[in-house]
C-alpha positions in Angstrom: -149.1 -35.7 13.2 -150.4 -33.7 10.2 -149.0 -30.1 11.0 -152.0 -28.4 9.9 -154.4 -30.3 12.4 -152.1 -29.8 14.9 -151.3 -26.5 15.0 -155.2 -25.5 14.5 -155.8 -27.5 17.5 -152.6 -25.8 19.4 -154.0 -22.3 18.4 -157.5 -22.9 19.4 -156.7 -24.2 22.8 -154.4 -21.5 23.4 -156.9 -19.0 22.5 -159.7 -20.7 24.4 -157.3 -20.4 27.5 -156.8 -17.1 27.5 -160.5 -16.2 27.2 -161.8 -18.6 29.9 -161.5 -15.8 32.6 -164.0 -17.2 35.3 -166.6 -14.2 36.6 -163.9 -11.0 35.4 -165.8 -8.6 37.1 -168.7 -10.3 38.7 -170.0 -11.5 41.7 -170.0 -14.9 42.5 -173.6 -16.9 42.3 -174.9 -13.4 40.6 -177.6 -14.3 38.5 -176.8 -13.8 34.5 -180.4 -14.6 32.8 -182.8 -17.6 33.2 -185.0 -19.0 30.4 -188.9 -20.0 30.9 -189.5 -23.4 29.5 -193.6 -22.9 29.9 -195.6 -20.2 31.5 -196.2 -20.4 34.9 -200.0 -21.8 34.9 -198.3 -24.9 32.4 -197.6 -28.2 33.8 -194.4 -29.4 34.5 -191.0 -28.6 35.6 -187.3 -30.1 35.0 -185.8 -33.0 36.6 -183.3 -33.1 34.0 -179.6 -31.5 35.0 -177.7 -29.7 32.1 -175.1 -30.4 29.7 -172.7 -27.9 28.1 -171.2 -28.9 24.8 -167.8 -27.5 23.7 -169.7 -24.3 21.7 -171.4 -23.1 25.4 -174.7 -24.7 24.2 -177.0 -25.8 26.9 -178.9 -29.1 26.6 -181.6 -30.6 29.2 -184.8 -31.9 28.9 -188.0 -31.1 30.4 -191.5 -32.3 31.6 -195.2 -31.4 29.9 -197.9 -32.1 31.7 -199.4 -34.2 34.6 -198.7 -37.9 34.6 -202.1 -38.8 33.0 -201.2 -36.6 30.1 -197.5 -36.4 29.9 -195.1 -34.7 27.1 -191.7 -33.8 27.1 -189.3 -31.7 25.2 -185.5 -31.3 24.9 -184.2 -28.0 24.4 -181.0 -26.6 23.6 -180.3 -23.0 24.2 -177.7 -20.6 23.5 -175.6 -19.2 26.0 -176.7 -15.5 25.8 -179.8 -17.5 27.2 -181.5 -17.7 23.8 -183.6 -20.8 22.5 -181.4 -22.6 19.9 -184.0 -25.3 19.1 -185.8 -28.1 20.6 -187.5 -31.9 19.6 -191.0 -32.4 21.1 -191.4 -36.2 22.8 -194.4 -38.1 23.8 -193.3 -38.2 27.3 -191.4 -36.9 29.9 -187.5 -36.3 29.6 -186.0 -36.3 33.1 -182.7 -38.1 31.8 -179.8 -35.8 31.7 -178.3 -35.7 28.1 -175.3 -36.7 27.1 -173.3 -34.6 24.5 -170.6 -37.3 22.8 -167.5 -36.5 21.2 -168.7 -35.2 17.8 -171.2 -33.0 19.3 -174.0 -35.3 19.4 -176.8 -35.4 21.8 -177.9 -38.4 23.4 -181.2 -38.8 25.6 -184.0 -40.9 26.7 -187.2 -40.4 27.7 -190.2 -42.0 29.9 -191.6 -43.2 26.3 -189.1 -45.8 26.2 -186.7 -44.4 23.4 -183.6 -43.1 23.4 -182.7 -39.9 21.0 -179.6 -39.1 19.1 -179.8 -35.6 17.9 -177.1 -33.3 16.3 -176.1 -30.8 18.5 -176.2 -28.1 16.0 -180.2 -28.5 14.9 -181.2 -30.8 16.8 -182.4 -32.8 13.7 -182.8 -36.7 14.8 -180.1 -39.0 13.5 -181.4 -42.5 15.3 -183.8 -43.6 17.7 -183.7 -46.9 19.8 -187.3 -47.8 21.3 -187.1 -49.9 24.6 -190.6 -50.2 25.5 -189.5 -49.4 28.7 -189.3 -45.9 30.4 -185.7 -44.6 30.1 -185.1 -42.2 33.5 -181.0 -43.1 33.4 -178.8 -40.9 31.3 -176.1 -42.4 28.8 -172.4 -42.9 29.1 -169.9 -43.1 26.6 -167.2 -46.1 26.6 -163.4 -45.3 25.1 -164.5 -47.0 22.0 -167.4 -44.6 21.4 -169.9 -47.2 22.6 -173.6 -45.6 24.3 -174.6 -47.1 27.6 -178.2 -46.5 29.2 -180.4 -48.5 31.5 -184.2 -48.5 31.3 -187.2 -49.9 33.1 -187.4 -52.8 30.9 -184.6 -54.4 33.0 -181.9 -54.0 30.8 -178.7 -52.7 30.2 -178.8 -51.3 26.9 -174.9 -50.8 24.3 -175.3 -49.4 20.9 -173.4 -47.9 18.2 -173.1 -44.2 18.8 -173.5 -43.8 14.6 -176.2 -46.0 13.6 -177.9 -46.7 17.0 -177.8 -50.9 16.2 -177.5 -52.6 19.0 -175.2 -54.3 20.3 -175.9 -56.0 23.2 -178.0 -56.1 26.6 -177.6 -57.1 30.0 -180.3 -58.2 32.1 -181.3 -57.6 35.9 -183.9 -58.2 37.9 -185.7 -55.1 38.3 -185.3 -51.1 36.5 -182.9 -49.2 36.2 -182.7 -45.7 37.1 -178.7 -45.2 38.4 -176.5 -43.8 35.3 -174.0 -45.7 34.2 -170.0 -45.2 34.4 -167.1 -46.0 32.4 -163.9 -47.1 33.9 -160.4 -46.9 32.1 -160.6 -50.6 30.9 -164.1 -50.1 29.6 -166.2 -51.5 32.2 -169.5 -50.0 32.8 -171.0 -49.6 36.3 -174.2 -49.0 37.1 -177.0 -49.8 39.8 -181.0 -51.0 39.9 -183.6 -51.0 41.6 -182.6 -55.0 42.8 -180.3 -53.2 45.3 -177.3 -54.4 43.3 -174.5 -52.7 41.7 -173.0 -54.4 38.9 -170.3 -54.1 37.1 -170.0 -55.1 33.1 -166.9 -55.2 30.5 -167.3 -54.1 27.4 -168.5 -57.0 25.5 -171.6 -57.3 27.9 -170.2 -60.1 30.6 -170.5 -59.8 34.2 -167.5 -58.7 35.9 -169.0 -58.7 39.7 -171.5 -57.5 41.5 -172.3 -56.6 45.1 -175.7 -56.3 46.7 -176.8 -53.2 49.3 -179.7 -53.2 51.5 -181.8 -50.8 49.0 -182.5 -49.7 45.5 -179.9 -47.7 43.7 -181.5 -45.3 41.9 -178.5 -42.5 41.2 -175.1 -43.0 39.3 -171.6 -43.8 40.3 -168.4 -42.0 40.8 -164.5 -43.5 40.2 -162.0 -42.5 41.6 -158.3 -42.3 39.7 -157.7 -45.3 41.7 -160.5 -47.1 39.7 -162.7 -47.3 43.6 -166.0 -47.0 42.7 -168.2 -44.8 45.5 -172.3 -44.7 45.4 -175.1 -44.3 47.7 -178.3 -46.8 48.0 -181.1 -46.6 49.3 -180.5 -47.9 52.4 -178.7 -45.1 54.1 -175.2 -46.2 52.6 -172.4 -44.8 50.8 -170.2 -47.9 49.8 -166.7 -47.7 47.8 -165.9 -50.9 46.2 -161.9 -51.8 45.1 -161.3 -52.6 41.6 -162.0 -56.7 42.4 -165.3 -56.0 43.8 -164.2 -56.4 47.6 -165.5 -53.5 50.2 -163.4 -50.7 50.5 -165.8 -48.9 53.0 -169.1 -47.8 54.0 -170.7 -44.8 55.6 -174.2 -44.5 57.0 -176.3 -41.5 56.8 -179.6 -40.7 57.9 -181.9 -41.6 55.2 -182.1 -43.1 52.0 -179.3 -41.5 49.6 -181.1 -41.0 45.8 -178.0 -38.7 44.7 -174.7 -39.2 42.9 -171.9 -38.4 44.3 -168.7 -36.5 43.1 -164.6 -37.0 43.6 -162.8 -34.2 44.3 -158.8 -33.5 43.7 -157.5 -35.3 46.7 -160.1 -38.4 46.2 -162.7 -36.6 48.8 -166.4 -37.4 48.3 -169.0 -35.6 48.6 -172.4 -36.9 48.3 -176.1 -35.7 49.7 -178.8 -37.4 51.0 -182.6 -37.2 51.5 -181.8 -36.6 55.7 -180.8 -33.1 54.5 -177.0 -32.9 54.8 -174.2 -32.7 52.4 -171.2 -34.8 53.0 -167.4 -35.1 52.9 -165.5 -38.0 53.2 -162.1 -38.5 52.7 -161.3 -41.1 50.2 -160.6 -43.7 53.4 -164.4 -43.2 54.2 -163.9 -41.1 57.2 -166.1 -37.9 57.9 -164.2 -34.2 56.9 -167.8 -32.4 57.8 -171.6 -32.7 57.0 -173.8 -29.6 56.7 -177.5 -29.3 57.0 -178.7 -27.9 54.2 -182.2 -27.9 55.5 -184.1 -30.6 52.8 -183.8 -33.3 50.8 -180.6 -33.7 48.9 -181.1 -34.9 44.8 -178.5 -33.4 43.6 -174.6 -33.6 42.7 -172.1 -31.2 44.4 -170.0 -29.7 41.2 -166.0 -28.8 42.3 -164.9 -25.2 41.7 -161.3 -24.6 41.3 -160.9 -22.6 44.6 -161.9 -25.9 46.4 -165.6 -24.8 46.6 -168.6 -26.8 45.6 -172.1 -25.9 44.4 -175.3 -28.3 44.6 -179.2 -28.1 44.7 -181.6 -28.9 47.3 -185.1 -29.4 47.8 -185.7 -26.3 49.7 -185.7 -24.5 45.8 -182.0 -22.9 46.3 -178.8 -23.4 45.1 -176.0 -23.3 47.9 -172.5 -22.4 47.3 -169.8 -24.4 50.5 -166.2 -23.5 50.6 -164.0 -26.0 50.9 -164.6 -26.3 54.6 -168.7 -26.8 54.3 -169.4 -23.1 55.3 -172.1 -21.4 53.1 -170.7 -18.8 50.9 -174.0 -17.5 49.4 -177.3 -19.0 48.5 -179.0 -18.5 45.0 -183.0 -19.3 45.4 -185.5 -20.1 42.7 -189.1 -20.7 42.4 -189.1 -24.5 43.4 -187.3 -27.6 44.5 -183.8 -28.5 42.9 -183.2 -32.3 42.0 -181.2 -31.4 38.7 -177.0 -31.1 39.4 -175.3 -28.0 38.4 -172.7 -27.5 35.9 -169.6 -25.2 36.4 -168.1 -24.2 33.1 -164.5 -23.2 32.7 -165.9 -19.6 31.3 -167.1 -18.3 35.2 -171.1 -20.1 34.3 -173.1 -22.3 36.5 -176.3 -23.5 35.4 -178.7 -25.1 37.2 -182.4 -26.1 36.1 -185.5 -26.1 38.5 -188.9 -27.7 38.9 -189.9 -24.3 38.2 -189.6 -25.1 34.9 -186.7 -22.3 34.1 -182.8 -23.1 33.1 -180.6 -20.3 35.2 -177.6 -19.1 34.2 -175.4 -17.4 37.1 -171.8 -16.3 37.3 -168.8 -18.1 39.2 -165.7 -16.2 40.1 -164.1 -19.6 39.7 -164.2 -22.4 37.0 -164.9 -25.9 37.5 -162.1 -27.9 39.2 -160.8 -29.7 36.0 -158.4 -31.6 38.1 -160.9 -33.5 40.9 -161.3 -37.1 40.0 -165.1 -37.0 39.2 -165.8 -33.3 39.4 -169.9 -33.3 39.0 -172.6 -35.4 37.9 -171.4 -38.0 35.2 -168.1 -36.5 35.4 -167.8 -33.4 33.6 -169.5 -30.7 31.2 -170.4 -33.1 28.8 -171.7 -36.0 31.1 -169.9 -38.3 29.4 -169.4 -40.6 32.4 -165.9 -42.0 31.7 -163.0 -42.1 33.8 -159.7 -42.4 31.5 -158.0 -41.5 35.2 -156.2 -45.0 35.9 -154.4 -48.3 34.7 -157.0 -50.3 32.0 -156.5 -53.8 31.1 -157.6 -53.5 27.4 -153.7 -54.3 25.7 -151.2 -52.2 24.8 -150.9 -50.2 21.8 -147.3 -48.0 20.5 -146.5 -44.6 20.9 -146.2 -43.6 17.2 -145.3 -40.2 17.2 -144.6 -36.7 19.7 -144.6 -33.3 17.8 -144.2 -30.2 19.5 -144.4 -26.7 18.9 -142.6 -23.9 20.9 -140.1 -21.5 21.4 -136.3 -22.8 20.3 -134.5 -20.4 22.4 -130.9 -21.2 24.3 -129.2 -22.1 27.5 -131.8 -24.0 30.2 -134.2 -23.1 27.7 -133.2 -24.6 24.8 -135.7 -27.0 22.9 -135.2 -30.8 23.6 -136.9 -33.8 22.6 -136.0 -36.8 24.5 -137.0 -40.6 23.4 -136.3 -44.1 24.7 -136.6 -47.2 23.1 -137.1 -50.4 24.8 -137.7 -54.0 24.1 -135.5 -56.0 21.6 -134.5 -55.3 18.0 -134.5 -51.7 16.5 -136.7 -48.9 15.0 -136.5 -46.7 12.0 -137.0 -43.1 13.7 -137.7 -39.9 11.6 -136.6 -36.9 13.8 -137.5 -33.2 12.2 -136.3 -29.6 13.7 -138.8 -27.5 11.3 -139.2 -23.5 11.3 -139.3 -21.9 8.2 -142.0 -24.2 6.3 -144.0 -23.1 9.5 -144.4 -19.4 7.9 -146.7 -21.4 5.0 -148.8 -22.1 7.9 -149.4 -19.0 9.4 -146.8 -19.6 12.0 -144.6 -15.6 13.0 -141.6 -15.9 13.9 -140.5 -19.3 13.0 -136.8 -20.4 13.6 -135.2 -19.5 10.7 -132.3 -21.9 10.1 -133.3 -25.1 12.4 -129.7 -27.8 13.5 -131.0 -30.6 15.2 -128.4 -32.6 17.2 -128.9 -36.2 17.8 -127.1 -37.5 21.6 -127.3 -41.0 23.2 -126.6 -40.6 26.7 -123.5 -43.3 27.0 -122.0 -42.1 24.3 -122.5 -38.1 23.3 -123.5 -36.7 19.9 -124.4 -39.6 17.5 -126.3 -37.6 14.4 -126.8 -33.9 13.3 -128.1 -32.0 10.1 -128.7 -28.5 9.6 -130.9 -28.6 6.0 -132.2 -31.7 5.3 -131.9 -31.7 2.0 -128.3 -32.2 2.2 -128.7 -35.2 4.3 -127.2 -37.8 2.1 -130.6 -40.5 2.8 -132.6 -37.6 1.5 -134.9 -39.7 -0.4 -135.3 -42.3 2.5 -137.0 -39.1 4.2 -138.9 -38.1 1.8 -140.6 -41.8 1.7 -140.8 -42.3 5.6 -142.3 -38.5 5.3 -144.8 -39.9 3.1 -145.4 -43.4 5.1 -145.7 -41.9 8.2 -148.1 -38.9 6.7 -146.0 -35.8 7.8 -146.3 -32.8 5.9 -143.7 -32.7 3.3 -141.3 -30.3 3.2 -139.9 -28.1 -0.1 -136.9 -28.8 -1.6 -133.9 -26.2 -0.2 -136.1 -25.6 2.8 -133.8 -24.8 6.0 -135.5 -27.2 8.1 -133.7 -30.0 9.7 -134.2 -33.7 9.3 -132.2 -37.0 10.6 -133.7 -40.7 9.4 -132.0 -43.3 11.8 -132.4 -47.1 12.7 -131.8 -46.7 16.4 -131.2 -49.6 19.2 -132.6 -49.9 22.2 -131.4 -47.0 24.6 -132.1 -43.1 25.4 -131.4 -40.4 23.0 -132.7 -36.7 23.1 -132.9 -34.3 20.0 -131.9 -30.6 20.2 -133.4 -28.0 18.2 -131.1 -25.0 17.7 -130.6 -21.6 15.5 -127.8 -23.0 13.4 -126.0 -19.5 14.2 -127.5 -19.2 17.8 -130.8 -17.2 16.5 -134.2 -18.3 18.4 -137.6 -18.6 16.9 -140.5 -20.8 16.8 -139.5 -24.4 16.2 -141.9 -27.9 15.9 -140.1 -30.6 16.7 -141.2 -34.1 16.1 -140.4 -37.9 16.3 -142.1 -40.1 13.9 -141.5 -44.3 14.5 -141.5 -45.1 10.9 -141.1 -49.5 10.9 -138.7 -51.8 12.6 -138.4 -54.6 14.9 -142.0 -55.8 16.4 -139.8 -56.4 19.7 -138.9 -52.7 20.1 -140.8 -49.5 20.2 -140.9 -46.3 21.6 -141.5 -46.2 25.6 -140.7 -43.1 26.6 -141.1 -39.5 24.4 -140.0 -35.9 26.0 -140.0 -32.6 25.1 -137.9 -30.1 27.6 -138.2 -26.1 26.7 -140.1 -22.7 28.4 -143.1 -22.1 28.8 -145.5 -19.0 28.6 -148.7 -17.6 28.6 -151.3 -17.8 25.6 -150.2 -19.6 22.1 -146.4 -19.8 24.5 -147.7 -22.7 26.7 -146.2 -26.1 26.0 -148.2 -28.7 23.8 -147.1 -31.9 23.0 -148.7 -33.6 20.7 -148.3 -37.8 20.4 -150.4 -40.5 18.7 -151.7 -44.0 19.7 -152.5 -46.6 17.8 -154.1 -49.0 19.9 -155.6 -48.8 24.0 -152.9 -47.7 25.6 -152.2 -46.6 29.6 -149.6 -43.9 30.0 -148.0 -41.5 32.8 -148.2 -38.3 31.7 -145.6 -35.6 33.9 -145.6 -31.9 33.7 -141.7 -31.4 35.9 -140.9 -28.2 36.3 -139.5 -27.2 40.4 -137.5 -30.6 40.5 -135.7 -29.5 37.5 -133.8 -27.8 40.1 -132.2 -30.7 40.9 -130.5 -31.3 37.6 -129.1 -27.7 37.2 -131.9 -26.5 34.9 -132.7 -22.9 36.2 -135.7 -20.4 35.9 -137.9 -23.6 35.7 -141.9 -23.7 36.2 -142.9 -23.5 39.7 -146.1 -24.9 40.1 -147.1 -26.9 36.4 -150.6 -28.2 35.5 -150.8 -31.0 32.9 -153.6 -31.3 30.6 -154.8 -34.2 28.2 -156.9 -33.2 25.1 -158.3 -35.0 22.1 -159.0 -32.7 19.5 -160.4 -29.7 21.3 -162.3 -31.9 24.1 -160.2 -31.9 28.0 -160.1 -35.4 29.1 -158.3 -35.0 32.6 -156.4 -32.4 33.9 -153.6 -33.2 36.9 -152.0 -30.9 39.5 -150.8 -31.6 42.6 -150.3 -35.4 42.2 -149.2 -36.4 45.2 -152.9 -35.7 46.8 -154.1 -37.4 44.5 -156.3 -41.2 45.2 -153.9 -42.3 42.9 -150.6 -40.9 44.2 -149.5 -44.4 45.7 -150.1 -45.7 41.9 -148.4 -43.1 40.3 -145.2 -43.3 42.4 -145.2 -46.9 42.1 -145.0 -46.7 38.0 -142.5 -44.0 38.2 -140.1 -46.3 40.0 -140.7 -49.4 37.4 -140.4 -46.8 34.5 -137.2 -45.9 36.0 -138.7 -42.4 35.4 -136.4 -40.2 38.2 -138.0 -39.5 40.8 -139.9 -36.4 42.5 -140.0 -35.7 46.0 -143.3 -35.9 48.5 -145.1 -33.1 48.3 -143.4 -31.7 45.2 -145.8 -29.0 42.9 -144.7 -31.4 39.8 -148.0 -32.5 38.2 -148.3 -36.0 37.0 -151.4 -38.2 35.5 -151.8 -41.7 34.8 -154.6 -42.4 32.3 -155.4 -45.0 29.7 -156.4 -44.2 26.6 -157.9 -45.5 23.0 -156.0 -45.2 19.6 -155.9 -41.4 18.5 -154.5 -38.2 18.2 -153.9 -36.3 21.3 -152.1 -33.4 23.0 -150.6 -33.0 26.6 -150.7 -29.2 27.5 -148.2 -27.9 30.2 -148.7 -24.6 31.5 -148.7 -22.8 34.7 -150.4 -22.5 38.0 -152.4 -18.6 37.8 -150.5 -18.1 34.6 -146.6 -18.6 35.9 -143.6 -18.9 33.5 -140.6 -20.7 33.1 -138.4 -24.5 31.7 -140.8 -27.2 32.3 -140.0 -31.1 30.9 -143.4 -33.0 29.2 -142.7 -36.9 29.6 -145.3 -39.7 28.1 -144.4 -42.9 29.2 -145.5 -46.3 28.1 -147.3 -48.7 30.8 -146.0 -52.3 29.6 -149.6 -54.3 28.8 
């Protein structure tokens, strides 16, 4: 990984940590501001729910007019509550945008087209006309790929760049339910034929199942890959993997909202009888509440176990985690749009009364639940990297790591194992001083790396690589690979190695016992096509701020992973002052794509074990604090982030491991 980019990225999330203090000295559900779409003798009101891009920009879109006139608008505004800018449409927008991974905004309207606008402007880069209403908001597939539904019976992929399409899949009436994206790119969504169907991502039918009723709402997966949604007729089905019935639930009327996934695979989902519900992820009742009307909305998951969704009786209602009203936030009409919780202490919520409210939240979103609001997350991107795909396996390529090298339990370590048959050309680096030309204080001046297969001890060291006698071989698998190069005489540490299959790990150490700030990283340069890298570690301590731990490793190809954050059953190995309660965190460039704590209640917790033990990965006790995720992701650049429960200290181990395709 290109230093540079990295460390950027490492900085920025740091940074973004420490200032994401929910509601520091507010009141929970105190309102902030709200902005007035129209005046209040105007037509119209918002259907629409918001989106939050990574900037705090709010997007939604809103109707003008009566149906015999109609025109609609989508606005983004700022999050001081000032207008940022908006595109005029010819009808109404009640379709929740969709902000995609480069920032841009996707979202359709009742005049058959769907928009792509950049986030920044708002200035149109494609349109796609349907002829067709479009009431269902996008997803996003791994591969970038838009999904949307409309009411000229079709299921609708195009390019997220160009907008081309390409490809459809029919049904037999319109679609209004959202669509979702699994881990091995499937897309799920409903109609108004009273089927659920399920898609892969070259447009073939996977399965379907038929309800009793339309299915006008979206779906929620869980890490497990169940799908859970509500019909029409009374329902609330989850549906394994295969297609086969999990479970059902009745409720008392027709169910025309989403639902959401909380951390221990708990759902929660309303319905037009009036009540909010909680089912555990077996489909038994935990408690229903009477909210008093029609339920439209999408319960969003605080981190304190607390939820917050809309009703039609025009409030917002805050539930603990045991259903009991914690306060009630009322606005000037009824409340079909599902609220957002940011990680920053905001919830917003839009209205029929035509106004976008802003209030504060003493706690931020729950960025560990399964499915934590409507279409997921801030961004509504719909797409569940929580689980095992079935899209092929690509190669771990490279781990980097920044962090203190300091001594004893705490000394830096970067552990690898390769598998399969043949060998692999590893590049192995301990850098700290060429980390000063990047803005790096305190950087280990005088980096040893130490080389030790398990069976047999110590097996390679260098203290300055350029007295490595393969010196040039580095500088050209530097150069291959794309790392940063390093000047000639610099004190950094560098051993080039064909290694057999096996496990190794790589020290980092002051050459005369000093500590410092240290990147370490492991680079497979060519080899064997039989072998590659299955498992990458990094072992050291973790802090607050810019001191948590962040592992960086590339893909190149779809890949499914378990991703562990040890720290308390470090115990067990002798390691001492280790991390009592980690949280693991996966990031692609600045954007959080699942966040794990807690595994064991997890949906997934049975899968997760079961992995472990084929991994041979050691394993952690029932019940342990040890955080673990398995996710599935596309070819790219991304980071694992360890850090600590309410800001804790101490040794944690990061381990990626390689799911054999």
């Amino acid at each position: 990984m290109r230093l540079n980019k990295f460390l950027r990225w490492a900085q920025g999330a740091a940074i973004g940590f420490l200032l994401s203090v929910p509601g520091q000295g507010q009141t929970d559900g105190q309102a902030l501001w709200s902005f007035s779409t129209l005046s209040t003798a105007a037509t119209g009101g918002i259907v629409s729910s918001p989106a939050v891009g990574a900037d705090g920009t709010i997007y939604f879109g809103l109707e003008i007019g009566a149906n015999s006139n109609p025109s609609g608008r989508i606005l983004a505004i700022n999050p001081d509550g000032s207008p940022k800018w908006s595109v005029d449409t010819t009808d109404w927008v009640d379709a929740t945008p969709l902000i995609g991974s480069d920032g841009t905004v996707y979202v359709g309207s009742w005049n058959g087209i769907m928009y792509a606008l950049d986030g920044q402007t708002g200035d149109i880069k494609w349109t796609v006309e349907t002829g067709a209403f479009i009431v269902a908001s996008a997803a996003q597939g791994p591969d970038g790929t838009i999904y949307f539904g409309a009411g000229d019976f079709l299921l609708h992929a195009v390019d997220p760049t160009t907008g081309a399409e390409k490809w459809t899949y029919p049904v037999e009436d319109w679609i209004f339910g959202s669509p979702a994206v699994d881990p091995s790119g499937n897309i799920y969504f409903g109609s108004h034929d009273d089927r659920l169907y399920v898609v892969d991502s070259d447009g073939e039918l996977v399965w379907s199942v038929l309800t009793g009723g339309d299915i006008v709402n979206g779906a929620a997966l869980m890490a497990d890959s169940t799908v859970v949604f509500g019909s029409r007729d009374k329902y609330v089905y989850a549906i394994n993997v295969d297609g086969s019935l999990r479970w059902t639930y009745e409720t008392g009327d027709s169910i025309e909202a989403a639902p959401s996934i909380g951390p221990d695979g708990s759902v929660m989902i309303g319905s037009t009888d009036g009540f909010l519900y909680r089912l555990s992820a077996a489909g038994e009742l935990i408690w229903r509440v009477n909210l008093g009307a029609p339920v439209y909305s999408t319960p969003a998951w605080r981190e304190d176990g607390s939820v917050v969704v809309g009703a039609s009786d025009f409030s917002l209602h805050a539930l603990d985690s045991s259903g009991t009203e914690i306060w009630k936030y009322e606005m000037g009409d009824w409340v079909d749009a599902s609220p957002v919780v940011t990680g920053d202490g905001r919830i917003y919520i839009t209205s029929f009364d035509k106004k976008l409210h802003a209030l504060s939240s003493t706690s931020g979103a729950d960025l560990g639940a399964e499915w934590g609001g409507f279409q997921r997350g801030e961004r509504r991107s719909a797409w569940q990297i929580r689980g095992v795909g079935s899209q092929g396996a690509g190669r771990l390529k490279n781990l980097s790591v920044r962090t203190q090298a300091l001594s004893g339990s705490a000394t830096l370590i970067a552990g690898m194992v390769l598998g399969g048959t043949g060998s692999r050309e590893l590049l192995m680096r301990g850098v700290g001083p060429t980390l000063a030309d990047f803005g790096v204080n305190g950087a280990l001046s005088d980096p040893r790396v130490t080389l030790i297969k398990d069976d047999i001890g110590i097996v390679g060291s260098n203290d300055d690589w350029g007295d490595a006698i393969n010196v040039s071989a580095i500088t050209t698998a530097a150069t291959t690979v794309g790392a940063f190069a390093l000047p000639a005489g610099s004190a950094d540490a560098v051993i080039l190695d064909t290694l057999g299959a096996g496990a190794r790990t790589l020290q980092v150490t002051g050459a005369s016992g000093t500590t410092g700030v240290a990147l370490v990283e492991l680079y497979d340069v060519q080899g064997d096509a039989g072998a590659e890298l299955i498992n990458i570690s990094a072992r050291s301590q973790v802090g607050t701020g810019t001191d948590v731990l962040i592992a960086g490793f590339v893909l190149d190809g779809p890949t499914t992973l378990l991703i562990r954050g040890v720290g308390p059953t470090l115990t067990d190995y002798g390691v001492t002052g280790v991390l009592a309660d980690p949280v693991v965190q996966i990031f692609r460039g600045t954007e959080l794509l699942a966040q794990g704590n807690d595994s064991s209640i997890a949906s997934d917790a049975t899968n997760i074990s079961d992995w472990a033990q084929s991994l041979s990965a050691f394993a952690l006790p029932s019940g342990s604090k040890d955080a673990v995720l398995l996710v599935t992701l596309p070819a790219g650049v991304y980071s694992a982030l360890i850090k600590g429960q309410d800001g804790g200290t101490g040794v944690a181990l990061a381990e990626v491991y390689l799911l054999p395709e």
